[in-house]
Each structure stands twice: as C-alpha cells, then as structure tokens.
Backbone as CSV, one residue per row, in Angstrom:
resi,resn,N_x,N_y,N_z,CA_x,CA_y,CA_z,C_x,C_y,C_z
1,UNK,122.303,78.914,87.763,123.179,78.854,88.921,123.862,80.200,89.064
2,UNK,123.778,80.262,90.596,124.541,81.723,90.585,125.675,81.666,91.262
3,UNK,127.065,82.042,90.971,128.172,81.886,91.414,129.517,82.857,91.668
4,UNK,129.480,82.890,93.170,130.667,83.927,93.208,131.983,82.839,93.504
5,UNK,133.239,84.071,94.105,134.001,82.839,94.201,133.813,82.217,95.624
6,UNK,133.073,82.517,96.590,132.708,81.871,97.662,130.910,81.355,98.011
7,UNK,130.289,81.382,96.999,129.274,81.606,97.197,128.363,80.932,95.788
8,UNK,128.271,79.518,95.946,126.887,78.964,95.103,125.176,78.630,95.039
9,UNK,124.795,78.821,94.579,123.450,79.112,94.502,122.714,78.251,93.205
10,UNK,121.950,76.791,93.749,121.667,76.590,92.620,119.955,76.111,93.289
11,UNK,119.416,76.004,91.995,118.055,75.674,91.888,117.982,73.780,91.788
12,UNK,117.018,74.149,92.301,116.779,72.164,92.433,115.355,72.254,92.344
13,UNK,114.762,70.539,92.208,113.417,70.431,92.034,112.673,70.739,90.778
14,UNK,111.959,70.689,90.433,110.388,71.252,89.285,110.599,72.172,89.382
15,UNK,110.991,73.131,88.335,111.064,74.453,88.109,109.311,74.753,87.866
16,UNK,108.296,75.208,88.808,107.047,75.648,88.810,106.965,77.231,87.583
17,UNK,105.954,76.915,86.547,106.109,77.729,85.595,105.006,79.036,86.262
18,UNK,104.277,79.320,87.823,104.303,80.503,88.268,104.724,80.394,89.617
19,UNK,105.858,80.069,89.846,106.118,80.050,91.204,105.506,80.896,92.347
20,UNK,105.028,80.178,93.346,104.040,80.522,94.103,104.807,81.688,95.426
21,UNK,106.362,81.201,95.863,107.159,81.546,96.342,108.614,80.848,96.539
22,UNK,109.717,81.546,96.766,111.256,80.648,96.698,111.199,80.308,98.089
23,UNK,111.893,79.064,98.732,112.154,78.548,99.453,113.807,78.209,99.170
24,UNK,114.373,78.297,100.484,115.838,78.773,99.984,116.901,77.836,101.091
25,UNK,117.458,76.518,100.338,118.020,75.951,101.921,118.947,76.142,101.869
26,UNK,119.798,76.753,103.363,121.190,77.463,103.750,121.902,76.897,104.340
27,UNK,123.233,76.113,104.099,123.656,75.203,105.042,124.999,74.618,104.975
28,UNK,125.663,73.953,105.628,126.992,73.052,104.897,126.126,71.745,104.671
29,UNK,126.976,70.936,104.466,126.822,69.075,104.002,125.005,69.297,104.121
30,UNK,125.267,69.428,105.732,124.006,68.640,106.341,122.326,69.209,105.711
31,UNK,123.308,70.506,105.096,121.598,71.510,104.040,121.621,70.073,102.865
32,UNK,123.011,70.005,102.422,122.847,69.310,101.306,122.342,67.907,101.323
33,UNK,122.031,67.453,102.690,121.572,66.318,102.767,119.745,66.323,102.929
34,UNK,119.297,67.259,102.964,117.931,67.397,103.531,117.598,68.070,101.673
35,UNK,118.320,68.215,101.066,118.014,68.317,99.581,116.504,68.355,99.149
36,UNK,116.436,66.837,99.401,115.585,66.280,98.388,114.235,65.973,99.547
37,UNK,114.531,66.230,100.568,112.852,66.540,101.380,112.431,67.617,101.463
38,UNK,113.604,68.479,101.699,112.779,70.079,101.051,112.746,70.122,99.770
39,UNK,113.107,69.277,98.967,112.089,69.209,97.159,110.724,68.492,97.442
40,UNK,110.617,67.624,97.897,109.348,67.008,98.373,108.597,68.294,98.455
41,UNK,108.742,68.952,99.554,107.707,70.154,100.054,107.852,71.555,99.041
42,UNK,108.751,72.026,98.449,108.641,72.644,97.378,108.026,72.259,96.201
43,UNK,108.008,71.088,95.718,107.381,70.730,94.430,105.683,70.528,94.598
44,UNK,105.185,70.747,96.071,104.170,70.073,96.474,103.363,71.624,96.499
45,UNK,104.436,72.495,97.159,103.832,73.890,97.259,103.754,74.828,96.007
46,UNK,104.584,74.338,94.916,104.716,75.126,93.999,105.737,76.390,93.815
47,UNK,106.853,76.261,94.861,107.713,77.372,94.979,108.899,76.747,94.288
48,UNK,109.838,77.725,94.148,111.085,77.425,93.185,111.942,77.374,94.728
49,UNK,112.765,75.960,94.682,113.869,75.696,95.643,115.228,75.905,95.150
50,UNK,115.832,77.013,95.855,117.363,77.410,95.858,118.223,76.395,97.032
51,UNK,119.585,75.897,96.537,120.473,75.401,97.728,121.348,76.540,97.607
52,UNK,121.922,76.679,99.278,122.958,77.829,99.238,123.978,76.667,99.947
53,UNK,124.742,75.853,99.834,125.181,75.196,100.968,126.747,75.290,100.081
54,UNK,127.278,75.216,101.365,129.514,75.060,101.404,129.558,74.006,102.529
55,UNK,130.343,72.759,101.683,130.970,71.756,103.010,131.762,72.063,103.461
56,UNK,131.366,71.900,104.780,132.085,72.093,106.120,132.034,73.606,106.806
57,UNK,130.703,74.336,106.215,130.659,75.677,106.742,129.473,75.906,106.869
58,UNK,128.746,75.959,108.104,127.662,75.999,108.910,127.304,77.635,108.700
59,UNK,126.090,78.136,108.335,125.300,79.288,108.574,125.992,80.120,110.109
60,UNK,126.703,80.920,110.295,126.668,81.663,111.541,127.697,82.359,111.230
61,UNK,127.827,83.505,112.300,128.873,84.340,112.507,130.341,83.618,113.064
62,UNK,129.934,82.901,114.088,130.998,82.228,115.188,132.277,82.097,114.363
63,UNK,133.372,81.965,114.611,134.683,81.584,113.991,134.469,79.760,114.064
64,UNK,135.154,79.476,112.740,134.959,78.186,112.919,136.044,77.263,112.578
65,UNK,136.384,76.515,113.307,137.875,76.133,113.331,138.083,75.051,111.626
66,UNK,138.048,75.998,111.003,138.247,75.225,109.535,139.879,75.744,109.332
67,UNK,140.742,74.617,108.205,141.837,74.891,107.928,141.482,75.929,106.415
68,UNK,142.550,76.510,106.198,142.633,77.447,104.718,142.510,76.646,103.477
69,UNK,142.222,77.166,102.636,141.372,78.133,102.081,139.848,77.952,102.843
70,UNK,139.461,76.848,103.276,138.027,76.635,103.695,137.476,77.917,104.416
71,UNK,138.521,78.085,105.733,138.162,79.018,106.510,137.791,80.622,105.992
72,UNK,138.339,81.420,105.068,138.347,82.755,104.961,137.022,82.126,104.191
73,UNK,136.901,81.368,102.950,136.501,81.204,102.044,134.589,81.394,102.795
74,UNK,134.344,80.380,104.061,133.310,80.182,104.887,132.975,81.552,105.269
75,UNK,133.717,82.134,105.794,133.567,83.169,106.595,133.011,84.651,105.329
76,UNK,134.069,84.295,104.336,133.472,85.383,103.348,131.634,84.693,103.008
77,UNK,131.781,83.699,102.782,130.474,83.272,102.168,129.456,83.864,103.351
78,UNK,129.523,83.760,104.641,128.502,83.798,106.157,128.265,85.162,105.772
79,UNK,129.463,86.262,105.971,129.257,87.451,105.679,128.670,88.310,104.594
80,UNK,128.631,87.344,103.103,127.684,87.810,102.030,126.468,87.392,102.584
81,UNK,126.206,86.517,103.014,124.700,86.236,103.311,123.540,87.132,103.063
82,UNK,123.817,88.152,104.404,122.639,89.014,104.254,122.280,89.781,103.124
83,UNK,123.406,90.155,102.586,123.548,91.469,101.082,122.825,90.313,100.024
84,UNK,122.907,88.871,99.939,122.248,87.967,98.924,120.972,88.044,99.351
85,UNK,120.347,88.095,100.620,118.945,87.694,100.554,118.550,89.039,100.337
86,UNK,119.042,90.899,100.457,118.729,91.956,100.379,118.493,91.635,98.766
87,UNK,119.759,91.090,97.816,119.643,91.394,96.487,118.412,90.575,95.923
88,UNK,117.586,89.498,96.667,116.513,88.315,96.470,115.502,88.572,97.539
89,UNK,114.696,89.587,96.720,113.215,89.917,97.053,112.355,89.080,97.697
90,UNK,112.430,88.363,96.488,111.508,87.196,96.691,111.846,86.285,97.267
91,UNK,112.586,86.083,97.645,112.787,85.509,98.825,112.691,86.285,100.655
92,UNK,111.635,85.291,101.142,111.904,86.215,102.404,112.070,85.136,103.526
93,UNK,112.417,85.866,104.846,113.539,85.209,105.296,112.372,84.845,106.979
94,UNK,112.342,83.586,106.868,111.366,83.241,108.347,112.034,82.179,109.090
C-alpha cells in the first residue's frame, strides 16, 4: 500500500506472479464500489489491480462543495494525480 497524507493506493485481487499490465481504478465511494468487477476483469487478464479512491471526492479539477478537512484534503489528492501516474510507468492512462 502506498500512502500519502491525502492519497491511498492499494492493490486488490490475485497478485499475478508476471503481471501482464496494471489496471488502476480512480474514484470516490462509487470506484470503491465497482471494486470487485474490475477484479473480475483483472484477475482474468492477468494484470495487477490498484484502487486510488477518497469518499466523497470524485476524479476532477471542478471545486467541490465538500466541508473541511474533506475539501483541501480532495483537492490536494485531484491535484497529485497526474505527478502519481508520471511516477507509475506502468501504468498507462486510456
């Protein structure tokens, strides 16, 4: 697991001993609810599945009417985004 203070990253599914490619789901709640069907299709393809998900903070730039700490906390996490998938090669982004 990889962990900043706004920003978790964990692996789910069959850890595939040559992973074929990472598949990476990005999301609030609603990533965390689609979990385990994108493990379905990762364990099937042979890629290693990352969750990136924060409740109550949706993937985007937009301001989002969350109360504090949630809010800076979201907004820092949206804004690491890109610099995480730069630092994760292998992962690519479609």
């Amino acid at each position: 697991m990889e962990r900043t203070k706004v920003m978790v990253v964990c692996a789910f599914g069959k850890p595939p001993a040559q992973p074929k490619g990472t598949a990476v789901l990005v999301g609030d709640s609603h990533a965390m609810h689609l979990q385990q069907t994108v493990q379905v299709v990762t364990d099937k393809h042979g890629w290693r599945g990352l969750l990136n998900a924060r409740s109550h903070c949706a993937y985007t730039f937009a301001i989002q009417l969350l109360d504090e700490p949630d809010k800076s906390g979201c907004l820092q996490r949206n804004r690491d985004m890109p610099g995480w998938f730069r630092r994760h090669p292998e992962v690519s982004v479609a």
